[in-house]
PDB file of the backbone (N, CA, C, O) and the ligand in Angstrom, with CONECT records:
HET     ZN  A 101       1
ATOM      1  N   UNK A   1      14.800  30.028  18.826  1.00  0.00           N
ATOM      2  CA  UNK A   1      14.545  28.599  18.631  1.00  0.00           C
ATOM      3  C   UNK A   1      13.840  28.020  19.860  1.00  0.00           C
ATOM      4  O   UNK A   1      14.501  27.776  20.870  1.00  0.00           O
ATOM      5  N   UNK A   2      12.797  27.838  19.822  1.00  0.00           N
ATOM      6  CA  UNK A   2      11.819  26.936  20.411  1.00  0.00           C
ATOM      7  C   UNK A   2      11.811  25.592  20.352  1.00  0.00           C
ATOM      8  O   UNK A   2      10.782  25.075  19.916  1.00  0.00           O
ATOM      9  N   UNK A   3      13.005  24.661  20.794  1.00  0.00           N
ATOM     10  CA  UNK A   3      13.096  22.964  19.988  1.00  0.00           C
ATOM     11  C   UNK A   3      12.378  22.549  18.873  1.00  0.00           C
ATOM     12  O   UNK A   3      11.358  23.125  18.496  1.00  0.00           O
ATOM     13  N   UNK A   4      12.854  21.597  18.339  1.00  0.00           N
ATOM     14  CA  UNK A   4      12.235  21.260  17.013  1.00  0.00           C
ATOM     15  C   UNK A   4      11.318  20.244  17.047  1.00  0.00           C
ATOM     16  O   UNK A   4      11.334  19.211  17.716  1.00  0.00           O
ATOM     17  N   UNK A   5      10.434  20.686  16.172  1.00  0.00           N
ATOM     18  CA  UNK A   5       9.211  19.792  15.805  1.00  0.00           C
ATOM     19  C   UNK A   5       9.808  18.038  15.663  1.00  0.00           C
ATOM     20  O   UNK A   5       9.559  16.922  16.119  1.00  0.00           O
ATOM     21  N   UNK A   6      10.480  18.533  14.972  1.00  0.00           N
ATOM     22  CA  UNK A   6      11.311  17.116  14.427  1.00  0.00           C
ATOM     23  C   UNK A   6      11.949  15.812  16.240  1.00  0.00           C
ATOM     24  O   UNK A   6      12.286  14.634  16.357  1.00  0.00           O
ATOM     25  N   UNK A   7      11.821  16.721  16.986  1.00  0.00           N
ATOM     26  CA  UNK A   7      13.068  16.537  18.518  1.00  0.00           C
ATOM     27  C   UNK A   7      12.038  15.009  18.476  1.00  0.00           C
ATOM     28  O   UNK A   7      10.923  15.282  18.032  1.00  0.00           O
ATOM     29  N   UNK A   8      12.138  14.054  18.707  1.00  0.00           N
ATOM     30  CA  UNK A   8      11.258  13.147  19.851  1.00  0.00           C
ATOM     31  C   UNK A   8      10.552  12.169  18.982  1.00  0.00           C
ATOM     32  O   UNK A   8      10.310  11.022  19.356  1.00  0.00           O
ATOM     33  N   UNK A   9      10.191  12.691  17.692  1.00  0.00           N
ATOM     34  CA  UNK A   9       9.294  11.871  16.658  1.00  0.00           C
ATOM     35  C   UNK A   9      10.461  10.411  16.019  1.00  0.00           C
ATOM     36  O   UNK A   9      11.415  10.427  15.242  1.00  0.00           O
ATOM     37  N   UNK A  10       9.781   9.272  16.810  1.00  0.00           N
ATOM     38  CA  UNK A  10      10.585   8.609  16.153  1.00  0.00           C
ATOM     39  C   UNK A  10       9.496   7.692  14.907  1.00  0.00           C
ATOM     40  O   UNK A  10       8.437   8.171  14.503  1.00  0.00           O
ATOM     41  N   UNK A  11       9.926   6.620  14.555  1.00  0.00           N
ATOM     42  CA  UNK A  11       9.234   5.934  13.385  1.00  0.00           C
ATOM     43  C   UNK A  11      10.275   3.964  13.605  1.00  0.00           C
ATOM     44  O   UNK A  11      11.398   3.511  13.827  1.00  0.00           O
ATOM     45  N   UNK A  12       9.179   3.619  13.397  1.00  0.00           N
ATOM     46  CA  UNK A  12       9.703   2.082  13.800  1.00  0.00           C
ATOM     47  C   UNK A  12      10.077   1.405  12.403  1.00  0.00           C
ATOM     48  O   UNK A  12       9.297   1.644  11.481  1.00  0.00           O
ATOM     49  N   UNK A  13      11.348   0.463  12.096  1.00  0.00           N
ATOM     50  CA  UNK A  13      11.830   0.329  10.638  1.00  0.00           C
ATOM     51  C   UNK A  13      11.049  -1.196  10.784  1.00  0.00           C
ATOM     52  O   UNK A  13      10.979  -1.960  11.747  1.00  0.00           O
ATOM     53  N   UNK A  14      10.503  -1.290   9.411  1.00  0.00           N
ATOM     54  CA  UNK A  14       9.630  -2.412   8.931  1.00  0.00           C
ATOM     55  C   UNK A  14      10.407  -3.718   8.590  1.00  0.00           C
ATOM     56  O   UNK A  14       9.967  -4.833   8.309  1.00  0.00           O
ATOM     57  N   UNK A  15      11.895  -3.191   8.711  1.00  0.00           N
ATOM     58  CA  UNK A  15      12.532  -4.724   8.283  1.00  0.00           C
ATOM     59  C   UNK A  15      13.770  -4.914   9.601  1.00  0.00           C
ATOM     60  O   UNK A  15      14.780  -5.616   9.546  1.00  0.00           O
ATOM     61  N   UNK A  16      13.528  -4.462  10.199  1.00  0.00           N
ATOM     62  CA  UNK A  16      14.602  -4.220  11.704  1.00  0.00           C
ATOM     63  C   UNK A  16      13.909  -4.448  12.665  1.00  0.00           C
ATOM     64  O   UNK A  16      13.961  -5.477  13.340  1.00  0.00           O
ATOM     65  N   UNK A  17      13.040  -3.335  12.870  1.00  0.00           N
ATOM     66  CA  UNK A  17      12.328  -3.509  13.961  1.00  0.00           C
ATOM     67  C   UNK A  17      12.918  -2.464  15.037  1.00  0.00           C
ATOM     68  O   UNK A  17      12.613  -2.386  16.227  1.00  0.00           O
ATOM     69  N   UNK A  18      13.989  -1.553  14.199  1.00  0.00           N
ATOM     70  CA  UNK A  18      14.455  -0.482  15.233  1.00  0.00           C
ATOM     71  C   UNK A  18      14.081   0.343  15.372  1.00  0.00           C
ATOM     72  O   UNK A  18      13.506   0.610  14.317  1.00  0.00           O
ATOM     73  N   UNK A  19      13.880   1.557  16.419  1.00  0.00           N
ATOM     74  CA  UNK A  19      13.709   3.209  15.996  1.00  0.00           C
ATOM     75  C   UNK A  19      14.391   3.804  15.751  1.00  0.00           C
ATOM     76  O   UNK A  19      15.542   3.817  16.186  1.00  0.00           O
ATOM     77  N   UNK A  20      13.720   4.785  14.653  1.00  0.00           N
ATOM     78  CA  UNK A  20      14.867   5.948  14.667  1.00  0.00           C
ATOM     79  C   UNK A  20      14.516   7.078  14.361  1.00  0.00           C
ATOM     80  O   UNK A  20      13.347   7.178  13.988  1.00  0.00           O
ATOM     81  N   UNK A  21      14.967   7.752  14.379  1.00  0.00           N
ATOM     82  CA  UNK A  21      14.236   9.618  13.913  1.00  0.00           C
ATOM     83  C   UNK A  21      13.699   9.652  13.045  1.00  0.00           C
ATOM     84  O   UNK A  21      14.476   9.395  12.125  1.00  0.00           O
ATOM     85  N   UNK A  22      12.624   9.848  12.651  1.00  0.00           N
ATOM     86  CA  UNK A  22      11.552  10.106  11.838  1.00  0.00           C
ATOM     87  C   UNK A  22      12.125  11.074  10.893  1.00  0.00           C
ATOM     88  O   UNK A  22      11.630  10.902   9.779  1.00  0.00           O
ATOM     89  N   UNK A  23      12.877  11.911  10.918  1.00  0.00           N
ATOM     90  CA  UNK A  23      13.867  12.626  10.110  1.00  0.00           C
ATOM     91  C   UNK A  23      15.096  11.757   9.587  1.00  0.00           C
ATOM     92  O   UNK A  23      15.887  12.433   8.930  1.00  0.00           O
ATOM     93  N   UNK A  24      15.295  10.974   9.668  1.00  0.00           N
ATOM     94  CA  UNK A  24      16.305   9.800   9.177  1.00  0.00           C
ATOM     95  C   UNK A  24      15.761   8.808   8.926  1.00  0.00           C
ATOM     96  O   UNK A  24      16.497   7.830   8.793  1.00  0.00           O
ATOM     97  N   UNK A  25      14.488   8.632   8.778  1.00  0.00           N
ATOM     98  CA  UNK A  25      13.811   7.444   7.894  1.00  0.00           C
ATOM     99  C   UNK A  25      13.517   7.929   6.526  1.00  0.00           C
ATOM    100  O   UNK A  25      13.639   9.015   5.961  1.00  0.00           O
ATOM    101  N   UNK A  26      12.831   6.056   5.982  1.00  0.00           N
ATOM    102  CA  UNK A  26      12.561   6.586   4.731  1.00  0.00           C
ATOM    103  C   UNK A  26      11.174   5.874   4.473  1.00  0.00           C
ATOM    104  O   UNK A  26      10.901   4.673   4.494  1.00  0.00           O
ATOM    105  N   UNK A  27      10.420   6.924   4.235  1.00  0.00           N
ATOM    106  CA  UNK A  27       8.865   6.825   4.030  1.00  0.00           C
ATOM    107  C   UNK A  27       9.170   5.456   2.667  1.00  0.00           C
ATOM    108  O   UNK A  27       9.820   5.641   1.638  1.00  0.00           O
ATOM    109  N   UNK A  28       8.448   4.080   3.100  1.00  0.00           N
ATOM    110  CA  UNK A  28       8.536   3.001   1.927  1.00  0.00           C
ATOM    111  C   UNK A  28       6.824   2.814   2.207  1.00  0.00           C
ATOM    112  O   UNK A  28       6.346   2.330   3.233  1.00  0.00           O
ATOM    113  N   UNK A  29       5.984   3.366   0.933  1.00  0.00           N
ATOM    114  CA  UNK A  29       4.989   2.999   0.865  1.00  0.00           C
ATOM    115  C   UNK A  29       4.780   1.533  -0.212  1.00  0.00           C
ATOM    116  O   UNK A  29       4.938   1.578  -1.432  1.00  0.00           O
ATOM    117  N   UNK A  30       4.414   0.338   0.534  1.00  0.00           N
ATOM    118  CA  UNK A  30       4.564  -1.104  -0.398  1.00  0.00           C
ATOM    119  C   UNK A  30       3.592  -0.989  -1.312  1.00  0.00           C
ATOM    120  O   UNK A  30       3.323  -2.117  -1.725  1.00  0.00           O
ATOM    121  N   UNK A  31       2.662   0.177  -2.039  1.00  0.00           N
ATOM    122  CA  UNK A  31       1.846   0.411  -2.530  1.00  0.00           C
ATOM    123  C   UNK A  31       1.497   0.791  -3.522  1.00  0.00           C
ATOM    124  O   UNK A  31       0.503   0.659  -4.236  1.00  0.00           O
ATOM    125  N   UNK A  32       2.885   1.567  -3.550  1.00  0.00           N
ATOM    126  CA  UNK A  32       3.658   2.387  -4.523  1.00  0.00           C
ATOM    127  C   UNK A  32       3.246   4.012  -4.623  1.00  0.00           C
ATOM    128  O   UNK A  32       3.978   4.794  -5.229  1.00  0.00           O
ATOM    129  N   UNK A  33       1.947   4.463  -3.940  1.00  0.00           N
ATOM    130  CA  UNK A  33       0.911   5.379  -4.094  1.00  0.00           C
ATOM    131  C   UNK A  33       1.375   6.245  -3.252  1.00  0.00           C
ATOM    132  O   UNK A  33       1.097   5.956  -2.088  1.00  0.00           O
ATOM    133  N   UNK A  34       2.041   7.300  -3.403  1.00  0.00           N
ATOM    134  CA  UNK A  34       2.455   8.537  -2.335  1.00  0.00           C
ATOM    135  C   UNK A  34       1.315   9.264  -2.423  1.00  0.00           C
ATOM    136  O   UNK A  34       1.332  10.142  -1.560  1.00  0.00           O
ATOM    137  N   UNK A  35       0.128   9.295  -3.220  1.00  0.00           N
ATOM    138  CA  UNK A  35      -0.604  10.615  -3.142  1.00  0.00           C
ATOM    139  C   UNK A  35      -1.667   9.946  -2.312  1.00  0.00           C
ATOM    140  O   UNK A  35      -2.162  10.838  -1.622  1.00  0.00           O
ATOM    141  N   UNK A  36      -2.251   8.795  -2.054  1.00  0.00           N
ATOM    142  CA  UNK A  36      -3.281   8.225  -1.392  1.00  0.00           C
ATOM    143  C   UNK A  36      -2.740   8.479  -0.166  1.00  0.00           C
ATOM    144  O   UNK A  36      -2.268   7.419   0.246  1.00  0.00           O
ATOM    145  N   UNK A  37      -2.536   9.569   0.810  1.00  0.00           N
ATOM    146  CA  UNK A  37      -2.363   9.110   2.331  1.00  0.00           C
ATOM    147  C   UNK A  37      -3.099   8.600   2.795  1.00  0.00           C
ATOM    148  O   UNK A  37      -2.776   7.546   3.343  1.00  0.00           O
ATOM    149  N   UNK A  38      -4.475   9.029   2.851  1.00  0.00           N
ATOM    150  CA  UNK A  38      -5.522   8.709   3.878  1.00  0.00           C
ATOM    151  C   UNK A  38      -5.882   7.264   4.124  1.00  0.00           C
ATOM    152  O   UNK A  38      -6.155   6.290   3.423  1.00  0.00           O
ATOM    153  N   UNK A  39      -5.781   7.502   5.282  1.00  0.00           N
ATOM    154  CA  UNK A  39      -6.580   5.917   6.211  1.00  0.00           C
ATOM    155  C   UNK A  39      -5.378   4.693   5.840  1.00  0.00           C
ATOM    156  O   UNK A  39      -5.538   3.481   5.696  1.00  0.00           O
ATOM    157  N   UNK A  40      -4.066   5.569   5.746  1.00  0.00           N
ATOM    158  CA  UNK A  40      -2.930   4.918   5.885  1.00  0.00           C
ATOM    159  C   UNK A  40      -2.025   4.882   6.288  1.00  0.00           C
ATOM    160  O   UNK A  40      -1.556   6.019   6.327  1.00  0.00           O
ATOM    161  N   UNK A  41      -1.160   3.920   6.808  1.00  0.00           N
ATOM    162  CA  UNK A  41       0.181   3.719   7.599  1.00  0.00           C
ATOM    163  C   UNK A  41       0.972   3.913   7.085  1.00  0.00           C
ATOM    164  O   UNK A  41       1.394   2.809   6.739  1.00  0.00           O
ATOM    165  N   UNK A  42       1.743   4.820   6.625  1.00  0.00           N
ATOM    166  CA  UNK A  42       3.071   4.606   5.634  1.00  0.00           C
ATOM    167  C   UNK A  42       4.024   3.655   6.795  1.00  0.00           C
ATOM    168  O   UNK A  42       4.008   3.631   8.026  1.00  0.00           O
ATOM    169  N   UNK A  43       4.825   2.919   5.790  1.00  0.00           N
ATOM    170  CA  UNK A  43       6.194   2.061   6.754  1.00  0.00           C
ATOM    171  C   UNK A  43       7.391   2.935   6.464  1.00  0.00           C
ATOM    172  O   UNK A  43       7.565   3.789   5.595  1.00  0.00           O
ATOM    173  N   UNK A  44       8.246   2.441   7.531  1.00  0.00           N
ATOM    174  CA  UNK A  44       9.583   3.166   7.492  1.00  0.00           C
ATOM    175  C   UNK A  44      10.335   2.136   7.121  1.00  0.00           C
ATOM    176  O   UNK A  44       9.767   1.059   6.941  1.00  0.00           O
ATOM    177  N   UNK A  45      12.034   2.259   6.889  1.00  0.00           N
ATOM    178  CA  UNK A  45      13.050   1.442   6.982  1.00  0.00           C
ATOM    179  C   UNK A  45      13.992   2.871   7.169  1.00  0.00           C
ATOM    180  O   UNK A  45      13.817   3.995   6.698  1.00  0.00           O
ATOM    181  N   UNK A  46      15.055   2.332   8.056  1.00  0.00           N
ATOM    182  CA  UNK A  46      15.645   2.923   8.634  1.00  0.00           C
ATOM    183  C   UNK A  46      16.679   3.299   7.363  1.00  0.00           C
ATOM    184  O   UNK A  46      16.374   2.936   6.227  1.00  0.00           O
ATOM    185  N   UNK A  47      17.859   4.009   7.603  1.00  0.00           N
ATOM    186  CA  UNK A  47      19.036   4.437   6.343  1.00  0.00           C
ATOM    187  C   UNK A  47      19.625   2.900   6.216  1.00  0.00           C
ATOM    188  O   UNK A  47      19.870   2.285   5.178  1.00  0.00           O
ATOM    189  N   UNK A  48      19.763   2.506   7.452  1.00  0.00           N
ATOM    190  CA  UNK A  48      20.430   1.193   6.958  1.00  0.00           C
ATOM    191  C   UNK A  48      19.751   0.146   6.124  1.00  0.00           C
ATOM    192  O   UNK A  48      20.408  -0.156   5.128  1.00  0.00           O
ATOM    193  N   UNK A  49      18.941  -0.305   6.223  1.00  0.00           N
ATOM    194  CA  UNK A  49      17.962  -1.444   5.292  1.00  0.00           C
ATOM    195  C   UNK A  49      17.625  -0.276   4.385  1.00  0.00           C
ATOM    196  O   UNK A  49      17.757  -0.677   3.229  1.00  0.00           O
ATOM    197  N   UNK A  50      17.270   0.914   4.402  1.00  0.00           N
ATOM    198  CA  UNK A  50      16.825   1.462   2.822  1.00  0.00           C
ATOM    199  C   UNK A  50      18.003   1.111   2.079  1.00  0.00           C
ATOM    200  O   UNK A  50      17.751   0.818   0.910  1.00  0.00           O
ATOM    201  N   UNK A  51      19.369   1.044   2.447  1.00  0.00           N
ATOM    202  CA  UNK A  51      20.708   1.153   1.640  1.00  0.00           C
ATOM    203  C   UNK A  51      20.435  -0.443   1.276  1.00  0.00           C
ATOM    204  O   UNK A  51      20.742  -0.751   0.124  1.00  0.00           O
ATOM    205  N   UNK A  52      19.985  -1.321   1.977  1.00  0.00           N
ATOM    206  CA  UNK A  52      20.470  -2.838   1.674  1.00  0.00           C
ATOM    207  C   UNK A  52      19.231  -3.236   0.825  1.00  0.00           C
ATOM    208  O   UNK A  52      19.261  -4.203   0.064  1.00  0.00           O
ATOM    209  N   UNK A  53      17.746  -2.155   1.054  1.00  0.00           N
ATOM    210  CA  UNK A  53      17.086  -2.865   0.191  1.00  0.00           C
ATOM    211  C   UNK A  53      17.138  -2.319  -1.237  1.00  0.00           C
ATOM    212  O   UNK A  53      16.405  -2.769  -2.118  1.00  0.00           O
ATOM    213  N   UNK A  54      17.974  -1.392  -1.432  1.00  0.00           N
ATOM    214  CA  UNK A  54      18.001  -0.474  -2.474  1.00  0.00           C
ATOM    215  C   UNK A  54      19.036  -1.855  -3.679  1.00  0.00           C
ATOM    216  O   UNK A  54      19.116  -2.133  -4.875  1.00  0.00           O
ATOM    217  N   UNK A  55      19.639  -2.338  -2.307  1.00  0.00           N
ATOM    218  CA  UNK A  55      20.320  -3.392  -3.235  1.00  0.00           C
ATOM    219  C   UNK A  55      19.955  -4.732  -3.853  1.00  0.00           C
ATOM    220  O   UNK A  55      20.565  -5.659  -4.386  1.00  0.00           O
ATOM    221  N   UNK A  56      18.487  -4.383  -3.501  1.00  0.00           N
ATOM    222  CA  UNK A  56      17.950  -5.807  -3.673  1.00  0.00           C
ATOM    223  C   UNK A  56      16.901  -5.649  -5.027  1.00  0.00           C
ATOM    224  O   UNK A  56      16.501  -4.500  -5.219  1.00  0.00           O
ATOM    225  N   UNK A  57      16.486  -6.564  -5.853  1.00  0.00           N
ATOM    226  CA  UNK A  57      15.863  -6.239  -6.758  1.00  0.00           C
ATOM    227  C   UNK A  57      14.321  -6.506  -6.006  1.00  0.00           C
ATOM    228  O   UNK A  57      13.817  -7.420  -5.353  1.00  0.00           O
ATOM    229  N   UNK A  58      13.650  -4.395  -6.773  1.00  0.00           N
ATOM    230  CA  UNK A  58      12.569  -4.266  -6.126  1.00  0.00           C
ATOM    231  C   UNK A  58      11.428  -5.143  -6.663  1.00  0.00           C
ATOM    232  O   UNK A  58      10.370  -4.552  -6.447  1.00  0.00           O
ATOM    233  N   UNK A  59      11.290  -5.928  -7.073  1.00  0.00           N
ATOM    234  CA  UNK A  59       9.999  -6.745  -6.975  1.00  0.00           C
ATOM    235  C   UNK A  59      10.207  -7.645  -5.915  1.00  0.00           C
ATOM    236  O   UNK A  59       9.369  -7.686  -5.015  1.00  0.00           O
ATOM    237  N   UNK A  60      11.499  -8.596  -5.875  1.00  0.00           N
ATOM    238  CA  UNK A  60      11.309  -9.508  -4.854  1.00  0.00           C
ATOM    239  C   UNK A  60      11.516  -8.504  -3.391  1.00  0.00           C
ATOM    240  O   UNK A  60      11.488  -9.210  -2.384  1.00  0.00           O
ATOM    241  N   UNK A  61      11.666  -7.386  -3.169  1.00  0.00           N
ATOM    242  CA  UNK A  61      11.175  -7.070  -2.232  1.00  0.00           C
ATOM    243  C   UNK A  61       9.676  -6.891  -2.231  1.00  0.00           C
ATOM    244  O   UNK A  61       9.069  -7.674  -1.501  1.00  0.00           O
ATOM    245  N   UNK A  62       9.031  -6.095  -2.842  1.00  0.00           N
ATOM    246  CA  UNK A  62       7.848  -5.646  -3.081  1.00  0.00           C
ATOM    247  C   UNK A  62       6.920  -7.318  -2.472  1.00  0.00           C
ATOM    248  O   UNK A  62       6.181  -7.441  -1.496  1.00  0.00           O
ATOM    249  N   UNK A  63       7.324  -8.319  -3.440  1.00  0.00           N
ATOM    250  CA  UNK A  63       6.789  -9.567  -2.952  1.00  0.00           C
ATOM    251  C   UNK A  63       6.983 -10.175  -1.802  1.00  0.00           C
ATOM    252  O   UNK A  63       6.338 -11.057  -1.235  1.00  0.00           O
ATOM    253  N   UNK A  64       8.213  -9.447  -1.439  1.00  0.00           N
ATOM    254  CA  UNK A  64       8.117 -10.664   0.044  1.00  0.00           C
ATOM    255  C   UNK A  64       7.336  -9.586   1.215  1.00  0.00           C
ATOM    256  O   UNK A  64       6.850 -10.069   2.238  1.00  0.00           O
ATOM    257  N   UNK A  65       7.285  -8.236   0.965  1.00  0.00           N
ATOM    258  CA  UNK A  65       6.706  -7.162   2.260  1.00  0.00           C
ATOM    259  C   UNK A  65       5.170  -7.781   1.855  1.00  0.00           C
ATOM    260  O   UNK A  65       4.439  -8.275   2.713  1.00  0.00           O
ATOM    261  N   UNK A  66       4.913  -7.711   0.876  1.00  0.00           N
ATOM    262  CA  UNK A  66       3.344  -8.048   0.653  1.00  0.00           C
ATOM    263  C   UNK A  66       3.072  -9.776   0.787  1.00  0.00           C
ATOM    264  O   UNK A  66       1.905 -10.098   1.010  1.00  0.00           O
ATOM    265  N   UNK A  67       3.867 -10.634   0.689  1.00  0.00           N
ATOM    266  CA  UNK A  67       3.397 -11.863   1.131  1.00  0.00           C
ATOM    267  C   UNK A  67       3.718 -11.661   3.175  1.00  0.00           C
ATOM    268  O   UNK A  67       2.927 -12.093   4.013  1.00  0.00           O
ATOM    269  N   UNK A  68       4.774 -11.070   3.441  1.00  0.00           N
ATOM    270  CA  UNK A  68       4.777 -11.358   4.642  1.00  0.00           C
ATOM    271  C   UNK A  68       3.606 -10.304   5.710  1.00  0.00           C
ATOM    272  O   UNK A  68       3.550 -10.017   6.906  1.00  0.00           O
ATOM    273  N   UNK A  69       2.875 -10.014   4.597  1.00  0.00           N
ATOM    274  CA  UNK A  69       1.316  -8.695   5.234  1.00  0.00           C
ATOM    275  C   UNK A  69       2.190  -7.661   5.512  1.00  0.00           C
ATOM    276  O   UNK A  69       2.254  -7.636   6.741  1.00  0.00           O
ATOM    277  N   UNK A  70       2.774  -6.946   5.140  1.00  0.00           N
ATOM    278  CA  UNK A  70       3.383  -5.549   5.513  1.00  0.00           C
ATOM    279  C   UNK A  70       2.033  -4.669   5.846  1.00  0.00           C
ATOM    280  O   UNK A  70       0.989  -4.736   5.198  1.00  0.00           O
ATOM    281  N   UNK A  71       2.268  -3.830   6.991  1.00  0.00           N
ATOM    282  CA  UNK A  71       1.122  -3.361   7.579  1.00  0.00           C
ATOM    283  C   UNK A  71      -0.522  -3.972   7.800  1.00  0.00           C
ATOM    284  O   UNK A  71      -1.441  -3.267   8.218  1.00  0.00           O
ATOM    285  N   UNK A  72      -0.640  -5.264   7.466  1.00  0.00           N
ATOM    286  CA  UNK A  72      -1.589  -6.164   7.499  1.00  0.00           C
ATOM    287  C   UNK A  72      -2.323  -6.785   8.626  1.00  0.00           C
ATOM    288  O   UNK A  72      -3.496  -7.068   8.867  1.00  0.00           O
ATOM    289  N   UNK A  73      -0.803  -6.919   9.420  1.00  0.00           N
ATOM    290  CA  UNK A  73      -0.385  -7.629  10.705  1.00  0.00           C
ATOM    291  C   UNK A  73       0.001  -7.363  11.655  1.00  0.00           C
ATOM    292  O   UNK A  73       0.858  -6.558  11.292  1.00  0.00           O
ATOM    293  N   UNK A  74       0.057  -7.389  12.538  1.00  0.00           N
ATOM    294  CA  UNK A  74       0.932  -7.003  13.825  1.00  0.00           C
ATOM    295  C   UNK A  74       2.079  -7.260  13.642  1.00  0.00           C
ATOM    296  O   UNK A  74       2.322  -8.313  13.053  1.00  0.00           O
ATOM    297  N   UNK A  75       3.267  -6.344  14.104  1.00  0.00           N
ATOM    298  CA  UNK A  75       4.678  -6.058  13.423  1.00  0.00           C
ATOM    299  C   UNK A  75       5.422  -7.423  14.199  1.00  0.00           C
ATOM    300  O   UNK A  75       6.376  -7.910  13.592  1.00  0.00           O
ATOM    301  N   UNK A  76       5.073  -7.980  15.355  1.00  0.00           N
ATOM    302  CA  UNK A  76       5.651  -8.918  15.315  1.00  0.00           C
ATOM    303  C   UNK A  76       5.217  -9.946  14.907  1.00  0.00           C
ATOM    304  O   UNK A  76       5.859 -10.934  15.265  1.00  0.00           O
ATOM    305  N   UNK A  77       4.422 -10.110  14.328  1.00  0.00           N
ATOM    306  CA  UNK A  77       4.067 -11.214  13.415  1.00  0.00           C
ATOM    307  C   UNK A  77       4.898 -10.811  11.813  1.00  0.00           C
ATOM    308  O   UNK A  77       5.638 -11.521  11.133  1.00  0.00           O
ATOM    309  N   UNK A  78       4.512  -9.670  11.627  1.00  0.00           N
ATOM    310  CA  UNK A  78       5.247  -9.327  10.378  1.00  0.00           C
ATOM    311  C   UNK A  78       6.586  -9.854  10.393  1.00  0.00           C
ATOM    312  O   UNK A  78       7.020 -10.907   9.924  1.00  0.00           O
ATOM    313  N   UNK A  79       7.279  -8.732  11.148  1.00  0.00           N
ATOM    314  CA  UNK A  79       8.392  -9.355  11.060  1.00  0.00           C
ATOM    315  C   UNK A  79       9.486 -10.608  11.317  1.00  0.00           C
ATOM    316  O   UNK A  79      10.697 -10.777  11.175  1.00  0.00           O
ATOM    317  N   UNK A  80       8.294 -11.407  11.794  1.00  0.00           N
ATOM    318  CA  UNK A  80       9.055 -12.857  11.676  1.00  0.00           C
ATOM    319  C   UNK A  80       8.300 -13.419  10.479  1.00  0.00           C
ATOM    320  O   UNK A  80       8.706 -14.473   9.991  1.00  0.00           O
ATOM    321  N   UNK A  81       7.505 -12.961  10.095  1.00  0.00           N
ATOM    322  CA  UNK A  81       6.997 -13.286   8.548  1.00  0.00           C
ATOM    323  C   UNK A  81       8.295 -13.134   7.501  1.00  0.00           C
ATOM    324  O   UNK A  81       8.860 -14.005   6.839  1.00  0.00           O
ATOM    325  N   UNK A  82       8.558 -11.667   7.605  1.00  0.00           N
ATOM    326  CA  UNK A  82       9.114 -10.915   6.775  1.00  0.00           C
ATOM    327  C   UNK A  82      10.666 -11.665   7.031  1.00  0.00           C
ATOM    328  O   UNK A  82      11.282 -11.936   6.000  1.00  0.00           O
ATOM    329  N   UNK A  83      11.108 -11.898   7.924  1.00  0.00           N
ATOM    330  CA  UNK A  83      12.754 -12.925   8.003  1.00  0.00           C
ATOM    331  C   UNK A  83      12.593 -14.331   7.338  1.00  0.00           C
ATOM    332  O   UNK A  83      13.463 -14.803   6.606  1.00  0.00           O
ATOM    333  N   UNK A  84      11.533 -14.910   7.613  1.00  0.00           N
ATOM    334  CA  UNK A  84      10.966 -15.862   7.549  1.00  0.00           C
ATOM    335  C   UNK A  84      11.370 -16.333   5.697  1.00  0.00           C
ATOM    336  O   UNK A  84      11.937 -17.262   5.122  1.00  0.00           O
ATOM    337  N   UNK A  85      10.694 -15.080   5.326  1.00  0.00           N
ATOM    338  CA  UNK A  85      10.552 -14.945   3.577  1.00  0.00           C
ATOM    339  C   UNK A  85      12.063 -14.565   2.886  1.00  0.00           C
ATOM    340  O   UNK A  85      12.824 -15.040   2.044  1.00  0.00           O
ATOM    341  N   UNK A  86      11.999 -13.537   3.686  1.00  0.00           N
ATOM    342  CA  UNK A  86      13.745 -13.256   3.107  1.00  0.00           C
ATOM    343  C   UNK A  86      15.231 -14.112   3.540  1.00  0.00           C
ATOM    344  O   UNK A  86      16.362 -14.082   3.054  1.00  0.00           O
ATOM    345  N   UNK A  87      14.530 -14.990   4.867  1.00  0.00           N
ATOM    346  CA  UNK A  87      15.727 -16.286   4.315  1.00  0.00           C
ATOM    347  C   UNK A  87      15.839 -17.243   3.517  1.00  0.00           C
ATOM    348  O   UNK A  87      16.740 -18.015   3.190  1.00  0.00           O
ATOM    349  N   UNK A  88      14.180 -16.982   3.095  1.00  0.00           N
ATOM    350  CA  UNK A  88      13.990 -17.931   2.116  1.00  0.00           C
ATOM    351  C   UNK A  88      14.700 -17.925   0.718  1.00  0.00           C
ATOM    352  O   UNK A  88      15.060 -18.866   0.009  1.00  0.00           O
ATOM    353  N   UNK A  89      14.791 -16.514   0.538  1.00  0.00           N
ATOM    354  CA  UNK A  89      15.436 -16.005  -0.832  1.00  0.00           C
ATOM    355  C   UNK A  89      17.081 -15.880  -0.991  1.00  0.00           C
ATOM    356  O   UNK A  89      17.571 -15.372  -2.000  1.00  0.00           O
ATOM    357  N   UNK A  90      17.762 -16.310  -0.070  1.00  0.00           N
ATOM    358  CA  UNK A  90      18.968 -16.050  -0.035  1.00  0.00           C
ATOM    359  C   UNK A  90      19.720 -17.237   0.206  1.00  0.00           C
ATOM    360  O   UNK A  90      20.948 -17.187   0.276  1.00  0.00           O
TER     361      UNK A  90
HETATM  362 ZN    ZN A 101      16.095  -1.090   9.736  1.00  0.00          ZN2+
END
């Protein structure tokens, strides 16, 4: 064993704003399109918000990542977009 590829790669969560192992994220493309990679950013959300958005009904997520520019924007703009929208809904 030569350390793992996996060791160091982290991935930033799109509704947190935390890191975390790129092996413990979850690829959320707002696009819906897994086969289009190219000349694209996939977003992460960490286990925790994948669990909370799993609980949320996916259109009004889908609508608020895409009104608040998910990958559009600079993440801190996003994500005070993205709080911004989802306090709106609650
Ligand atoms: Zn998160």
């Amino acid at each position: 064993m030569f350390g793992s590829r996996r060791d160091g790669e982290t991935v930033t969560c799109i509704a947190c704003g935390e890191e975390c192992p790129r092996a413990d994220a979850r690829e959320y493309d707002k696009h819906g399109d897994r086969w289009d990679r190219q000349d694209k950013s996939f977003e992460y959300l960490c286990k925790t918000c994948f669990t909370e958005t799993c609980r949320q009904p996916r259109d009004g997520l889908e609508a608020t990542l895409a009104a608040a520019e998910a990958g559009e924007t600079d993440r801190e703009t996003f994500l005070r977009q993205y709080h911004e929208l989802a306090d709106d809904q609650t």
